[in-house]
C-alpha positions as CSV (number, residue, x, y, z in Angstrom):
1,X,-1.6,6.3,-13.1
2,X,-3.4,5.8,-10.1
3,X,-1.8,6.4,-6.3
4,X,-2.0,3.5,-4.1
5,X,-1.9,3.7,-0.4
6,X,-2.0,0.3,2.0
7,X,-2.7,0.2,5.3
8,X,-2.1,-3.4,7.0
9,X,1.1,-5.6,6.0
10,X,-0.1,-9.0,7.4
11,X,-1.2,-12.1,5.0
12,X,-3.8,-10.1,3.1
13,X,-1.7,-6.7,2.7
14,X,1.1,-8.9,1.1
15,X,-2.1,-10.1,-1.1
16,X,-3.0,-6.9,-1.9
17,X,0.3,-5.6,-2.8
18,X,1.4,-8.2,-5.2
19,X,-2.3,-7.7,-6.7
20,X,-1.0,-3.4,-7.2
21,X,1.6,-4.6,-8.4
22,X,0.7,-7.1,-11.2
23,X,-1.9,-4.9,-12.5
24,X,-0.2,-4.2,-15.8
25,X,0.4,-7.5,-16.1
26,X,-3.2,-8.8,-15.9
27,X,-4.9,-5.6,-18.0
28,X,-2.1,-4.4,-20.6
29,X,-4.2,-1.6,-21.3
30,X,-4.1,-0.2,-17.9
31,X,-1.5,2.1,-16.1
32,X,0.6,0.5,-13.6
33,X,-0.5,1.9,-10.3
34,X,2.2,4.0,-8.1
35,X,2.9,2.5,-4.8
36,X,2.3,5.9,-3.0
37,X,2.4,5.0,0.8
38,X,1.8,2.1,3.1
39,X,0.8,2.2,7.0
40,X,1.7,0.0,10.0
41,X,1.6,0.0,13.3
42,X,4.9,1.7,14.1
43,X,7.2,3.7,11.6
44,X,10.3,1.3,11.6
45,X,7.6,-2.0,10.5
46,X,6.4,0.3,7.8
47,X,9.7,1.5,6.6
48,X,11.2,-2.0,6.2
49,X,7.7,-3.4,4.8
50,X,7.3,-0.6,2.3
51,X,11.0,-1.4,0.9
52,X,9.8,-5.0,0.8
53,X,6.8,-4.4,-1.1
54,X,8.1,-1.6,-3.3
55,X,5.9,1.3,-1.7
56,X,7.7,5.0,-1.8
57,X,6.9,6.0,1.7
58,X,6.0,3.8,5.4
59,X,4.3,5.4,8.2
60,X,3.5,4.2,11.4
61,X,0.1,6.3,11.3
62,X,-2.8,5.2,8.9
63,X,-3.9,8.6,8.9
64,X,-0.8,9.8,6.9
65,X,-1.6,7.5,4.3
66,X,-5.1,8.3,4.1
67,X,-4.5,12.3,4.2
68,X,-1.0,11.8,1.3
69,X,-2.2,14.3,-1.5
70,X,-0.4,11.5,-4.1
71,X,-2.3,8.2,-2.8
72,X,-6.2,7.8,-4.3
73,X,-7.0,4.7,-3.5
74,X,-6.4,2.4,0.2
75,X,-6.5,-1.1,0.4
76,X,-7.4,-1.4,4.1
77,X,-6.1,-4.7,4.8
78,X,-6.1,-4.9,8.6
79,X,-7.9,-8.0,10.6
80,X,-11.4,-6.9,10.9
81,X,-11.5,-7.3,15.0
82,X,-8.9,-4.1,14.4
């Protein structure tokens, strides 16, 4: 099972999350992915985001997802002017 981290909540981090999250549904064969930890701009967006898109932890710093020992993989979903 692979650790999932997302860093971005707009359009294409909703996107991205439903994608983690259907994973086992698309490929039967595969694992579902843990949704490890996902990064906003402040700590109370990414609480109430993470509860909304079924991710353990929220933090208001990127970085915290990046350095979680559990998440192996980031989608980086933020607007690319960002």
């Amino acid at each position: 099972m692979v650790g999932v981290g997302l860093i971005g909540t707009g359009f294409m981090g909703k996107c991205h999350a439903i994608a983690w999250s259907s994973v086992a549904t698309v490929f039967p064969d595969v694992a579902k992915p843990k949704l490890v930890h996902l990064g906003e701009v402040n700590d109370e967006l990414a609480k109430r985001k993470a509860g909304e898109f079924g991710f353990a932890k929220g933090s208001g710093d990127w970085r915290a997802v990046v350095d979680d020992p559990e998440v192996e993989i980031v989608s980086l979903t933020t607007p690319n002017q960002y």
